[in-house]
C-alpha positions as CSV (number, residue, x, y, z in Angstrom):
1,X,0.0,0.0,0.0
2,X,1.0,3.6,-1.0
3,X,0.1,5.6,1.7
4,X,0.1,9.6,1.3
5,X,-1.2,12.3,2.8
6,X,-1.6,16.7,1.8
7,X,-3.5,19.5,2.7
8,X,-4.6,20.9,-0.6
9,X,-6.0,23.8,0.3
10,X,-9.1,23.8,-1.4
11,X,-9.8,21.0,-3.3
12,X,-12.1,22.7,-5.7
13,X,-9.4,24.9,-7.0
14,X,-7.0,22.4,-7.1
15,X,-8.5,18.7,-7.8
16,X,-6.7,18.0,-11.3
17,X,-3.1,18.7,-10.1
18,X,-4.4,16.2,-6.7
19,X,-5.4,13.4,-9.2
20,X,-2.7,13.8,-11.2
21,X,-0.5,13.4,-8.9
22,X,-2.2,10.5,-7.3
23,X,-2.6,8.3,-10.3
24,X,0.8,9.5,-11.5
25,X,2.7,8.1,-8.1
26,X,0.4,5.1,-7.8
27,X,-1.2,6.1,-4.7
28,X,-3.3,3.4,-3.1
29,X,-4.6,6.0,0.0
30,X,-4.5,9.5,-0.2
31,X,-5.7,11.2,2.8
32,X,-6.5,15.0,2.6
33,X,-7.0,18.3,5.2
34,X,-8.4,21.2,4.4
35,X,-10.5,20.9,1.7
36,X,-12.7,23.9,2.1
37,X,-16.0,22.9,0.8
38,X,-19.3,20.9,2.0
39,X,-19.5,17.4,1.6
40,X,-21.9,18.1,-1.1
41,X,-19.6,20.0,-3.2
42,X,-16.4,18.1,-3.2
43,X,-15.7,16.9,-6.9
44,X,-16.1,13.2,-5.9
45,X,-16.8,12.3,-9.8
46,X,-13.2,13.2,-10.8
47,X,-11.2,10.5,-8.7
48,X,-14.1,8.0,-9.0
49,X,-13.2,8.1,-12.7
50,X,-9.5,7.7,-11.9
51,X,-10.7,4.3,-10.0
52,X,-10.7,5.6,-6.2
53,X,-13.8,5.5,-3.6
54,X,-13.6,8.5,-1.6
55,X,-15.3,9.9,1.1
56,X,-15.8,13.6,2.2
57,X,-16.3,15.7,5.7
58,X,-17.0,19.2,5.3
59,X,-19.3,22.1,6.4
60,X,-17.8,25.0,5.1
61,X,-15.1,27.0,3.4
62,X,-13.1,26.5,6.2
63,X,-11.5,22.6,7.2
64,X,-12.9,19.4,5.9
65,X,-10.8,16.4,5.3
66,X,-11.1,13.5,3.5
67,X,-9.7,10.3,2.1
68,X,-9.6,8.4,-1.7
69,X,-8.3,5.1,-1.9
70,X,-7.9,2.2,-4.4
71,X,-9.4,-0.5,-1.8
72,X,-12.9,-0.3,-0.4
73,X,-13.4,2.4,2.7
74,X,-14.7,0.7,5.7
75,X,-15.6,1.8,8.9
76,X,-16.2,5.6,8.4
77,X,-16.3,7.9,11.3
78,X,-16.3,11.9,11.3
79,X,-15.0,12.7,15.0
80,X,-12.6,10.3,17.1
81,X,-14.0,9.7,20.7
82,X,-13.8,12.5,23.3
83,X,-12.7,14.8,20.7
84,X,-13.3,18.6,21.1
85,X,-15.3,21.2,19.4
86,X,-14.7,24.9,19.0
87,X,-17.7,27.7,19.9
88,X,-16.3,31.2,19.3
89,X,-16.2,33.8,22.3
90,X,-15.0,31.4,24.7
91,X,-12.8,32.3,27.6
92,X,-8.8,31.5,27.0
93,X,-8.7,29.7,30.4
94,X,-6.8,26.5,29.1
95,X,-9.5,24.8,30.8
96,X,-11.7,22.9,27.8
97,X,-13.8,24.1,25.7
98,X,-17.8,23.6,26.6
99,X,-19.1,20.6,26.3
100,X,-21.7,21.5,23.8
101,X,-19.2,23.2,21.8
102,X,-20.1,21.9,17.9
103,X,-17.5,19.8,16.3
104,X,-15.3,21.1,13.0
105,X,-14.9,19.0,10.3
106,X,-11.2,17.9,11.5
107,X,-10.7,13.9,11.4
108,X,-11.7,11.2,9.5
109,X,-11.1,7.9,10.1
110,X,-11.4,4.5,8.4
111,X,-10.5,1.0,8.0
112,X,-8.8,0.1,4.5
113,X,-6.8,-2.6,4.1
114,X,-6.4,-3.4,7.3
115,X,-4.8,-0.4,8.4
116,X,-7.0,1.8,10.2
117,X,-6.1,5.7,8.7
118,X,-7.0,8.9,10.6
119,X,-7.0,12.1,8.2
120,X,-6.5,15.3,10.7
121,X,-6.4,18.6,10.4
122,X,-4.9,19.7,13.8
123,X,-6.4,23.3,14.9
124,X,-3.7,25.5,14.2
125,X,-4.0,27.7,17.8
126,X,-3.8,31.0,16.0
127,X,-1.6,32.7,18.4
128,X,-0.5,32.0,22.1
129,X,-3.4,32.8,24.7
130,X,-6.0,32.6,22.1
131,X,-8.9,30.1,23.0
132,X,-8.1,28.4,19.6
133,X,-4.5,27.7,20.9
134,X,-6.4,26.0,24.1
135,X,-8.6,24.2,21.6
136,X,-5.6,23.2,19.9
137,X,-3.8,21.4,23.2
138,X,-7.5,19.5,24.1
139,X,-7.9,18.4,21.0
140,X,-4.6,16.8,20.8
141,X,-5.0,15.8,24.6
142,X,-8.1,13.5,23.1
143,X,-6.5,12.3,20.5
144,X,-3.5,10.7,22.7
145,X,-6.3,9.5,25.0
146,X,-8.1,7.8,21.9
147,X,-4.8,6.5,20.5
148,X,-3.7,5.1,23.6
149,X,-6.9,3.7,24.3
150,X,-6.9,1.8,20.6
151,X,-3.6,0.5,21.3
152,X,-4.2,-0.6,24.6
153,X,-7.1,-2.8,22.7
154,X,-4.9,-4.2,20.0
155,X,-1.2,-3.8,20.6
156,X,-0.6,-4.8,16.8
157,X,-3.2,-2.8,15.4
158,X,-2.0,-1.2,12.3
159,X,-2.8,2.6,13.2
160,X,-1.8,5.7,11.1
161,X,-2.5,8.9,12.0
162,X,-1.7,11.1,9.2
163,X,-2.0,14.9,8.1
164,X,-1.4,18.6,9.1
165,X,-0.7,18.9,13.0
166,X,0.6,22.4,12.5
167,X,3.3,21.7,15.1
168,X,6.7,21.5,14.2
169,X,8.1,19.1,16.9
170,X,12.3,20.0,17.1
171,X,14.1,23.2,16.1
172,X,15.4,21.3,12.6
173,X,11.5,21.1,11.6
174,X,10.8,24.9,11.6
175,X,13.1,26.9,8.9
176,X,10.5,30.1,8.9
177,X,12.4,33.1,11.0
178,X,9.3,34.7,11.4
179,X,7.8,31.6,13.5
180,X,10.0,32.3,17.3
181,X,9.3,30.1,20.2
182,X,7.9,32.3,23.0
183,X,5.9,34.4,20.5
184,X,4.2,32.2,18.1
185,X,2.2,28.9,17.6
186,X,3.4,25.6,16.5
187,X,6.8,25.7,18.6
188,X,5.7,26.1,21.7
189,X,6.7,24.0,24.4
190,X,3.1,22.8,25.3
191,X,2.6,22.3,21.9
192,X,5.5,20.1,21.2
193,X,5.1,18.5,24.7
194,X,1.6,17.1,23.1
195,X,3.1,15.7,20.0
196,X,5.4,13.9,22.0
197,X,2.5,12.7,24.0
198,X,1.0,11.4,21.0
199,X,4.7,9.3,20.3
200,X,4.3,8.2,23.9
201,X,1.3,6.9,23.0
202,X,2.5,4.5,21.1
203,X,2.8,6.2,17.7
204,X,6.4,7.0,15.9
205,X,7.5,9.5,13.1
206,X,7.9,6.5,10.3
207,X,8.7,9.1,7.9
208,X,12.2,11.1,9.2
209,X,14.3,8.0,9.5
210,X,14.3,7.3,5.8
211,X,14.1,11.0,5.0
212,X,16.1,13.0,7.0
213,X,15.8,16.2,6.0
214,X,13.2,18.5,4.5
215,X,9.9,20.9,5.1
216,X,6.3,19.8,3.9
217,X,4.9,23.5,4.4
218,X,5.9,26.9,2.8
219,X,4.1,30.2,3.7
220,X,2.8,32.1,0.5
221,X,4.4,35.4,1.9
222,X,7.4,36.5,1.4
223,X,9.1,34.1,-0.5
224,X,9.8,31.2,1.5
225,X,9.4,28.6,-0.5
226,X,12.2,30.1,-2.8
227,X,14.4,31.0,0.3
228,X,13.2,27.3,1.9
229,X,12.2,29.3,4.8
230,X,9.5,26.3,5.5
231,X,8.3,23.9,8.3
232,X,7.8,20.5,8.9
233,X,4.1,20.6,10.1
234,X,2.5,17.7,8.3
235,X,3.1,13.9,9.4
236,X,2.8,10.4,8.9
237,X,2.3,8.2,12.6
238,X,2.1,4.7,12.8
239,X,1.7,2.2,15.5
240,X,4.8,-0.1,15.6
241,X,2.7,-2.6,13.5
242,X,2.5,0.3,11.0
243,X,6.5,1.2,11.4
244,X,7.2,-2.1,11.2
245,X,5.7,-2.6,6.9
246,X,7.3,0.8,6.0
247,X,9.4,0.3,2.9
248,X,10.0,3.7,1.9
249,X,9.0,7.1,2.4
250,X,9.2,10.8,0.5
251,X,8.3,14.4,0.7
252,X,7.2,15.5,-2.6
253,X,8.9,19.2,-2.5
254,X,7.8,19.6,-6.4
255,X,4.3,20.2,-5.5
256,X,5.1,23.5,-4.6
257,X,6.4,24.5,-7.6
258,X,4.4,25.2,-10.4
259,X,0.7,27.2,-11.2
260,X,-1.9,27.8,-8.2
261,X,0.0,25.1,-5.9
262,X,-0.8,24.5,-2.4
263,X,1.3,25.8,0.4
264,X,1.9,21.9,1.7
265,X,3.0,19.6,-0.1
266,X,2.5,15.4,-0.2
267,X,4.1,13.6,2.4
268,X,4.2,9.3,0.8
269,X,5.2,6.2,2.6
270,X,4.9,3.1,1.7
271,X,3.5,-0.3,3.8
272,X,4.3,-3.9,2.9
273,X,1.8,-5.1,5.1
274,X,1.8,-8.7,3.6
275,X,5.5,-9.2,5.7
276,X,8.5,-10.9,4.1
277,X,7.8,-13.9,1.5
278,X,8.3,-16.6,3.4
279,X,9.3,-19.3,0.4
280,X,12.7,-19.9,1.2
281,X,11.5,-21.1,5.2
282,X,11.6,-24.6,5.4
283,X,8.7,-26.8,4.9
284,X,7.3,-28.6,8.2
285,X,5.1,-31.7,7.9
């Protein structure tokens, strides 16, 4: 299985350069953040005739994720247990958000192949102090609870939790000067604390060991993509069952060149979840 994932941006104004590529690199799963339109409106017809099922969650311009893949999609769900949601006007106070706050369209999860894949669009927190940056910590405090919880389940349970957690994790991720620990999101201690929470959990970074160096996001603004002023925001986590079929891995830096292009670009690994061919192990009657 080729695994990827990408926050396009808008799918709408980018879905033949997103199909291209996926039928160009051969890949099996493609899982998507940000694709700012209803469920209704996504342009489902264009990869059903390049031979994927897909399956959309949006309510808005804003968010939405969603996932195409070559293999059936079982086992769709829209929100992972315990997860958060986001009301404006509430109180920076670190404390949770209200429990009737409504949910954004920010996961999807489902069970292909086996593997059971999690698209996410982590909030992105805005600035420090701002509820959304609160939002951002309890909604990654569920996620580790859910993850851990899964695990606990099913040790070997092939898990991947895959897409923009706008958090770069160590100094080498972030290469933007303008983003400053102690004045802006995404390198926050707190934040980076709850990434490694997720690890703890039982997850592991099965991309940067085969690809050690590199960004996966550029900022429109002032030319960082050509001064590779970027950061490393967008991931691929896998359970150790997950680590463990990982064959290869890539950041597609390409997709950022070009016309109209998203400010992320694909992040592709890919599973051999059928383990080593066992011919050569001797026969036993």
């Amino acid at each position: 299985m080729r695994l990827a994932t990408w926050n396009v941006n808008s799918i709408r104004a980018r879905v033949d350069r997103i199909v291209d590529f996926a039928v160009r690199e051969h890949i099996d799963v493609l899982a998507m953040q940000e694709i700012k339109c209803k469920t209704e409106q996504f342009p489902f017809e264009r990869f059903e005739d390049a031979g994927y099922h897909v399956e959309a969650f949006g309510f808005s311009q804003w968010n939405g994720v969603a996932i195409a893949s070559r293999e059936p999609i079982e086992d769709v769900r829209t929100a992972f247990p315990g997860m958060p949601g986001f009301a404006k006007g509430q109180p920076a106070t670190g404390s949770g958000q209200a429990p009737d706050a409504p949910l954004e369209a920010r996961a999807m999860g489902a069970t292909i192949g086996g593997v059971e894949v999690w698209s996410l669009y982590v909030p992105n927190g805005r600035s420090l102090g701002d509820p959304h940056y609160y939002y951002k910590l309890d909604w990654l405090s569920a996620l580790t609870e859910y993850t851990a919880t899964a695990l606990a389940a099913n040790p070997d349970l092939p898990l991947a939790l895959v897409g923009d957690f706008n958090i770069a994790p160590t100094d080498a991720d972030n290469g933007d000067p303008s983003v400053v620990q102690g004045f802006a999101t995404h390198v926050s201690p707190p934040e980076r604390e709850a990434f490694s929470a997720l690890e703890a959990a039982g997850l592991q970074d099965v991309v940067r060991p085969l690809v050690p160096t590199g960004f996966t996001y550029w900022d429109y603004k002032q030319l960082r993509f050509p001064r590779n002023e970027g950061m490393r925001i967008d991931f691929i986590l896998g359970s150790h069952a997950l680590a463990d079929a990982v064959t290869g891995a890539a950041i597609h830096r390409n997709e950022r060149k070009g016309e109209a292009p998203s400010d992320h670009v694909p992040v592709v690994v890919d599973l051999d979840l059928e383990g080593p061919d066992d011919d050569d192990r001797p026969m036993i009657f």
